[in-house]
C-alpha positions in Angstrom: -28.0 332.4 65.1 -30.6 331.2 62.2 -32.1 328.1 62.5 -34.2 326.6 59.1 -36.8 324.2 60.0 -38.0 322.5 56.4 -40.9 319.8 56.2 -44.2 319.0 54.5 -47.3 320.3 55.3 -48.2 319.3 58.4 -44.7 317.3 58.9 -44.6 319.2 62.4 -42.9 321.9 61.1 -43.7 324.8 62.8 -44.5 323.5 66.2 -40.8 321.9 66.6 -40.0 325.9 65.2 -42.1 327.4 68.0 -40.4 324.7 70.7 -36.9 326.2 69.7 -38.3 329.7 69.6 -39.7 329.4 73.1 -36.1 327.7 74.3 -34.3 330.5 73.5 -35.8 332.3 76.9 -36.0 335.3 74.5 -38.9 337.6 73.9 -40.5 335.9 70.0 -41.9 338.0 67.5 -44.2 335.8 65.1 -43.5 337.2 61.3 -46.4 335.9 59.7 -46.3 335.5 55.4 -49.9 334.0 55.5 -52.6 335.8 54.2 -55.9 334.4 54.6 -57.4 334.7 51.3 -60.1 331.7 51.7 -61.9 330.3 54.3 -59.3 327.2 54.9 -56.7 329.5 55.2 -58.2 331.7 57.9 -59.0 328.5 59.8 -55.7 327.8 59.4 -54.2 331.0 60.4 -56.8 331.1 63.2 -55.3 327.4 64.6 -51.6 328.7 64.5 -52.5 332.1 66.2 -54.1 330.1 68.9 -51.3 327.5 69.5 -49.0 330.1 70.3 -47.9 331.8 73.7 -49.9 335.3 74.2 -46.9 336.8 75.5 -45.6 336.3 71.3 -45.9 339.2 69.3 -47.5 338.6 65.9 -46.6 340.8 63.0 -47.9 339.9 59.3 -45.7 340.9 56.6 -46.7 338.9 52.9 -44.6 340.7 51.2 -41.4 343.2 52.5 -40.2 340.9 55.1 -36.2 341.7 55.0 -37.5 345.0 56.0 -39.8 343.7 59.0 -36.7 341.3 60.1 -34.0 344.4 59.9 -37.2 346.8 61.9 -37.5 344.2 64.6 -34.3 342.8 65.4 -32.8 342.8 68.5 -30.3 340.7 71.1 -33.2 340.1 73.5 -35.2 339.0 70.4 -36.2 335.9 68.5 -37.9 336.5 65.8 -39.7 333.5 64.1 -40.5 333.5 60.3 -43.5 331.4 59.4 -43.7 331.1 56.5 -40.9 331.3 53.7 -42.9 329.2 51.0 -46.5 331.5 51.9 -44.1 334.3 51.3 -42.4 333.2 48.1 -46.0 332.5 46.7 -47.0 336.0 47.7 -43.9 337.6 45.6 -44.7 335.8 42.6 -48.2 335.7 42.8 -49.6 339.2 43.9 -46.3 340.6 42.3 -43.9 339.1 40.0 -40.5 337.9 39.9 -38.5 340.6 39.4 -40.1 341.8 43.4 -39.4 338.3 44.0 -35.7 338.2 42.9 -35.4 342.3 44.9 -36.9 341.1 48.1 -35.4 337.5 47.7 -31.5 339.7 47.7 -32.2 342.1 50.8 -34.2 338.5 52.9 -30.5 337.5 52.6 -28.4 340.1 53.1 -30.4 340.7 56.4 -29.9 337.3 57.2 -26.2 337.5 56.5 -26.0 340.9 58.7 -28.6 340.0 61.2 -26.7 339.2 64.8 -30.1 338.3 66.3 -31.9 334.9 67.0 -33.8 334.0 63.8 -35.9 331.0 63.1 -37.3 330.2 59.8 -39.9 327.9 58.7 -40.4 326.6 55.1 -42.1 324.2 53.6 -39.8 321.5 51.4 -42.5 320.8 48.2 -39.5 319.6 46.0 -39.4 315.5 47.3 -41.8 314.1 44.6 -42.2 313.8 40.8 -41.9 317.5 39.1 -44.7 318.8 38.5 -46.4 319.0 35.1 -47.2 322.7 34.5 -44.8 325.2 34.0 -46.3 327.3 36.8 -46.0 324.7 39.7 -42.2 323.9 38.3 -41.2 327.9 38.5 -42.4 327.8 42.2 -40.9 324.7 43.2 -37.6 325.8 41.7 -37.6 328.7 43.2 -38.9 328.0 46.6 -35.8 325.0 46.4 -33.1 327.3 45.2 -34.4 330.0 47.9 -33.9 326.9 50.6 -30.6 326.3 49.4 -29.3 329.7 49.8 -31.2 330.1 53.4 -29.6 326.6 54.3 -26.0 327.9 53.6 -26.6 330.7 55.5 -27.9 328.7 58.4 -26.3 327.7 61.5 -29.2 324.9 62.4 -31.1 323.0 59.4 -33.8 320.6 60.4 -36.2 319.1 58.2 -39.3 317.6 60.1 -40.7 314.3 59.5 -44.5 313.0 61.1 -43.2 315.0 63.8 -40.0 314.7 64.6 -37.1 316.5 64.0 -33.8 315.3 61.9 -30.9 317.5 61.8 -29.6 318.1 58.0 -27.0 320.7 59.6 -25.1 322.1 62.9 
């Protein structure tokens, strides 16, 4: 089972994520993409890691996470994926796209394979005017085509909205 939960920031996102991931009755692994590179981010990170259940375990991966999803799967496991767009901007920022476009190929062949409980959280940035610089296009192109390939691959879509949840698929 994968579930996608899409929104803006702070659309309610990832709570809504960790209600489903805490509903499965399974024991969650957090995959963390963050990394907290500025103050704002660590408080940010710091907020998340305290809104969660201390029975999760939290892994960070920013970079290789097909790899930490195929390591960590399991039938008594839900794994949680927070976030794809943090881990997209990772790839192409701290590496390039050709990593990008590698890791982007296993991240989906795991998810086609997997036979665990995943949950993935993303962030949809593509609902506004396109941006003017070539940089900010590239990532909201790829960061839309990567959430249409995730989607298809998705039993559960759900795109959050001031907090509440509307189903887009299953």
């Amino acid at each position: 089972m994968i579930e996608l939960f899409l929104g803006g920031s702070r659309s309610g996102k990832s709570k809504l994520a960790e209600q489903a991931a805490a509903d499965t009755g399974l024991s969650v692994i957090y995959l963390a993409t963050a990394t907290g590179d500025d103050q704002q981010m660590r408080e940010r990170i710091e907020a998340h890691q305290n809104s969660r259940p201390q029975s999760w375990q939290l892994l960070e991966e920013p970079f290789e996470l097909a790899q930490a999803i195929e390591k960590h799967a399991a039938s008594e496991t839900c794994l949680l994926v927070d976030c794809l767009t943090l881990w997209l901007t990772n790839c192409l920022f701290k590496r390039d796209l050709a990593y990008y476009e590698a890791q982007k190929q296993q991240l989906l062949q795991v998810l086609e394979t997997s036979r665990c409980q995943i949950i993935l959280v993303s962030n949809e940035t593509n609902m506004g005017v396109i941006p003017l610089g070539q940089l900010s296009r590239d990532f909201c192109d790829q960061a839309g085509l990567l959430h249409q390939q995730v989607a298809a691959l998705s039993d559960k879509v759900t795109l959050a909205v001031a907090g509440l949840p509307l189903s887009l698929k299953g």
